[in-house]
C-alpha positions, -999 to +999 in steps of 0.1 A: +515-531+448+503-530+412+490-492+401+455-512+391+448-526+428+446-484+442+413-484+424+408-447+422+378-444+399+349-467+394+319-461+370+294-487+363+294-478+322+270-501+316+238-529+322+227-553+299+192-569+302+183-598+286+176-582+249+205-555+249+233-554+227+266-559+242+297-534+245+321-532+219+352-521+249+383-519+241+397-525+279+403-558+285+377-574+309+374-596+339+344-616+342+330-629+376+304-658+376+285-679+402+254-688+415+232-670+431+241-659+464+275-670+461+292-638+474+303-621+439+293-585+445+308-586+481+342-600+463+341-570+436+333-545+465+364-559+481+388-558+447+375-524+440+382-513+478+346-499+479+318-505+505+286-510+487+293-500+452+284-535+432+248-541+440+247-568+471+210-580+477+199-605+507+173-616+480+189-640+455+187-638+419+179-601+417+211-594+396+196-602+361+217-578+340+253-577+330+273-554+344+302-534+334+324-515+359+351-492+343+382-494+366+405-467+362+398-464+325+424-498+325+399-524+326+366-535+327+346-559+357+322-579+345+300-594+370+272-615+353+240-625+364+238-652+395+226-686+382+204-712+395+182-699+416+152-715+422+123-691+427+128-674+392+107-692+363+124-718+341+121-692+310+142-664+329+168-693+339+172-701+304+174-667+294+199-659+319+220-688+307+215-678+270+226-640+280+259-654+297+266-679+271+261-646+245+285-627+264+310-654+265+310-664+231+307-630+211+331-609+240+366-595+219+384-585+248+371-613+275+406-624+289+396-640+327+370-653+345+363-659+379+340-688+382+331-684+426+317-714+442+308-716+479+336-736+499+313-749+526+291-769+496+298-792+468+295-780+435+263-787+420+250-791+378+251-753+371+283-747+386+300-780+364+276-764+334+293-728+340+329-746+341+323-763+310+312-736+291+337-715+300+365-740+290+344-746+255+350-706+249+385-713+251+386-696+290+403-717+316+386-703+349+400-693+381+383-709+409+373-690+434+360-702+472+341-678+491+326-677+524+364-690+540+353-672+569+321-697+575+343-734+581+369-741+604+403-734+592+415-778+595+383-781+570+397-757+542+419-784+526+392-810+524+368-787+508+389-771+485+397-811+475+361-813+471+355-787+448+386-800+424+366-837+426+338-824+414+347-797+386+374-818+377+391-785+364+422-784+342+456-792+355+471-764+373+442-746+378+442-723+407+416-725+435+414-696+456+402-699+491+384-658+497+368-644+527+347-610+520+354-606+557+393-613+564+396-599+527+420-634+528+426-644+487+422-607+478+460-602+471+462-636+449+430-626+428+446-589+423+480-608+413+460-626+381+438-592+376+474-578+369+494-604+352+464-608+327+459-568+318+497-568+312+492-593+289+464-577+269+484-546+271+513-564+253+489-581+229+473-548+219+508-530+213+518-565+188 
């Protein structure tokens, strides 16, 4: 087991509305993305073997900020804010999806992203949108499918298929079945947490 996945310390260093300026880190940073509701502070609670720390809400769309959890002074979370939620006005949408295309474009030490979509759906517009601007940064996403726990296990393959037809993501991308519950994909997300921080680590030292 990798010395990052015994998460010792956790401090959420720092939230960025809509109008704040971004961190300068130096740590290298993981980003997490989804829609609203898709399960991404129950997956960082998990990685970061803590109950409740990231913010979980049974109200949708109330994560409007960026935030950035220092783990183990080696590397930074990112989990940005849920898109496409309905009951939010069409300004704050677009703001939101200015404020995560900021972060994307202008991060220096972005070197992952987690892009979570729900296994029991099909992908839908902002989900394809999210993909493709992540790909335009130059950021081929991880997939991630939550809510494993919710279908039958003889559906996984199917829906996993589903989510490739419709995201049509790069060749060899990795699509990661995860369960907030069974904590099942946990150990594969760690392994591509750790690979990637080695590789900053090696990039930094030239």
């Amino acid at each position: 087991m990798s010395m990052n996945r015994n998460v010792k310390h956790v401090n959420l260093e720092t939230v960025c509305g809509i109008t704040s300026t971004l961190p300068q880190n130096q740590l290298v940073e993981i980003a997490f993305a989804g829609r609203s509701n898709v399960g991404k502070s129950s997956l960082i609670n998990v990685l970061m073997n803590r109950k409740a720390y990231a913010r979980t809400s049974q109200k949708p769309g109330k994560t409007q900020t960026i935030n950035f959890y220092n783990i183990n002074d080696a590397m930074y979370f990112v989990d940005l804010p849920g898109y496409g939620y309905a009951k939010v006005s069409h300004e704050t949408v677009l703001k939101w999806g200015q404020m995560i295309n900021r972060y994307l474009k202008n991060s220096q030490v972005l070197r992952l992203i987690f892009l979570l979509v729900d296994i029991r759906h099909k992908p839908n517009q902002n989900d394809i949108q999210m993909y493709e601007w992540c790909i335009q940064y130059g950021l081929n996403p991880v997939i991630i499918a939550t809510k494993k726990d919710k279908i039958k296990r003889s559906q996984k393959e199917k829906q996993v298929r589903q989510i490739r037809d419709t995201l049509h993501p790069i060749e060899g991308t990795p699509i990661i079945p995860f369960s907030s519950l069974t904590k099942e994909g946990s150990d594969e997300i760690w392994e591509y947490i750790d690979r990637m921080h080695q590789v900053f680590e090696e990039e930094k030292r030239g």
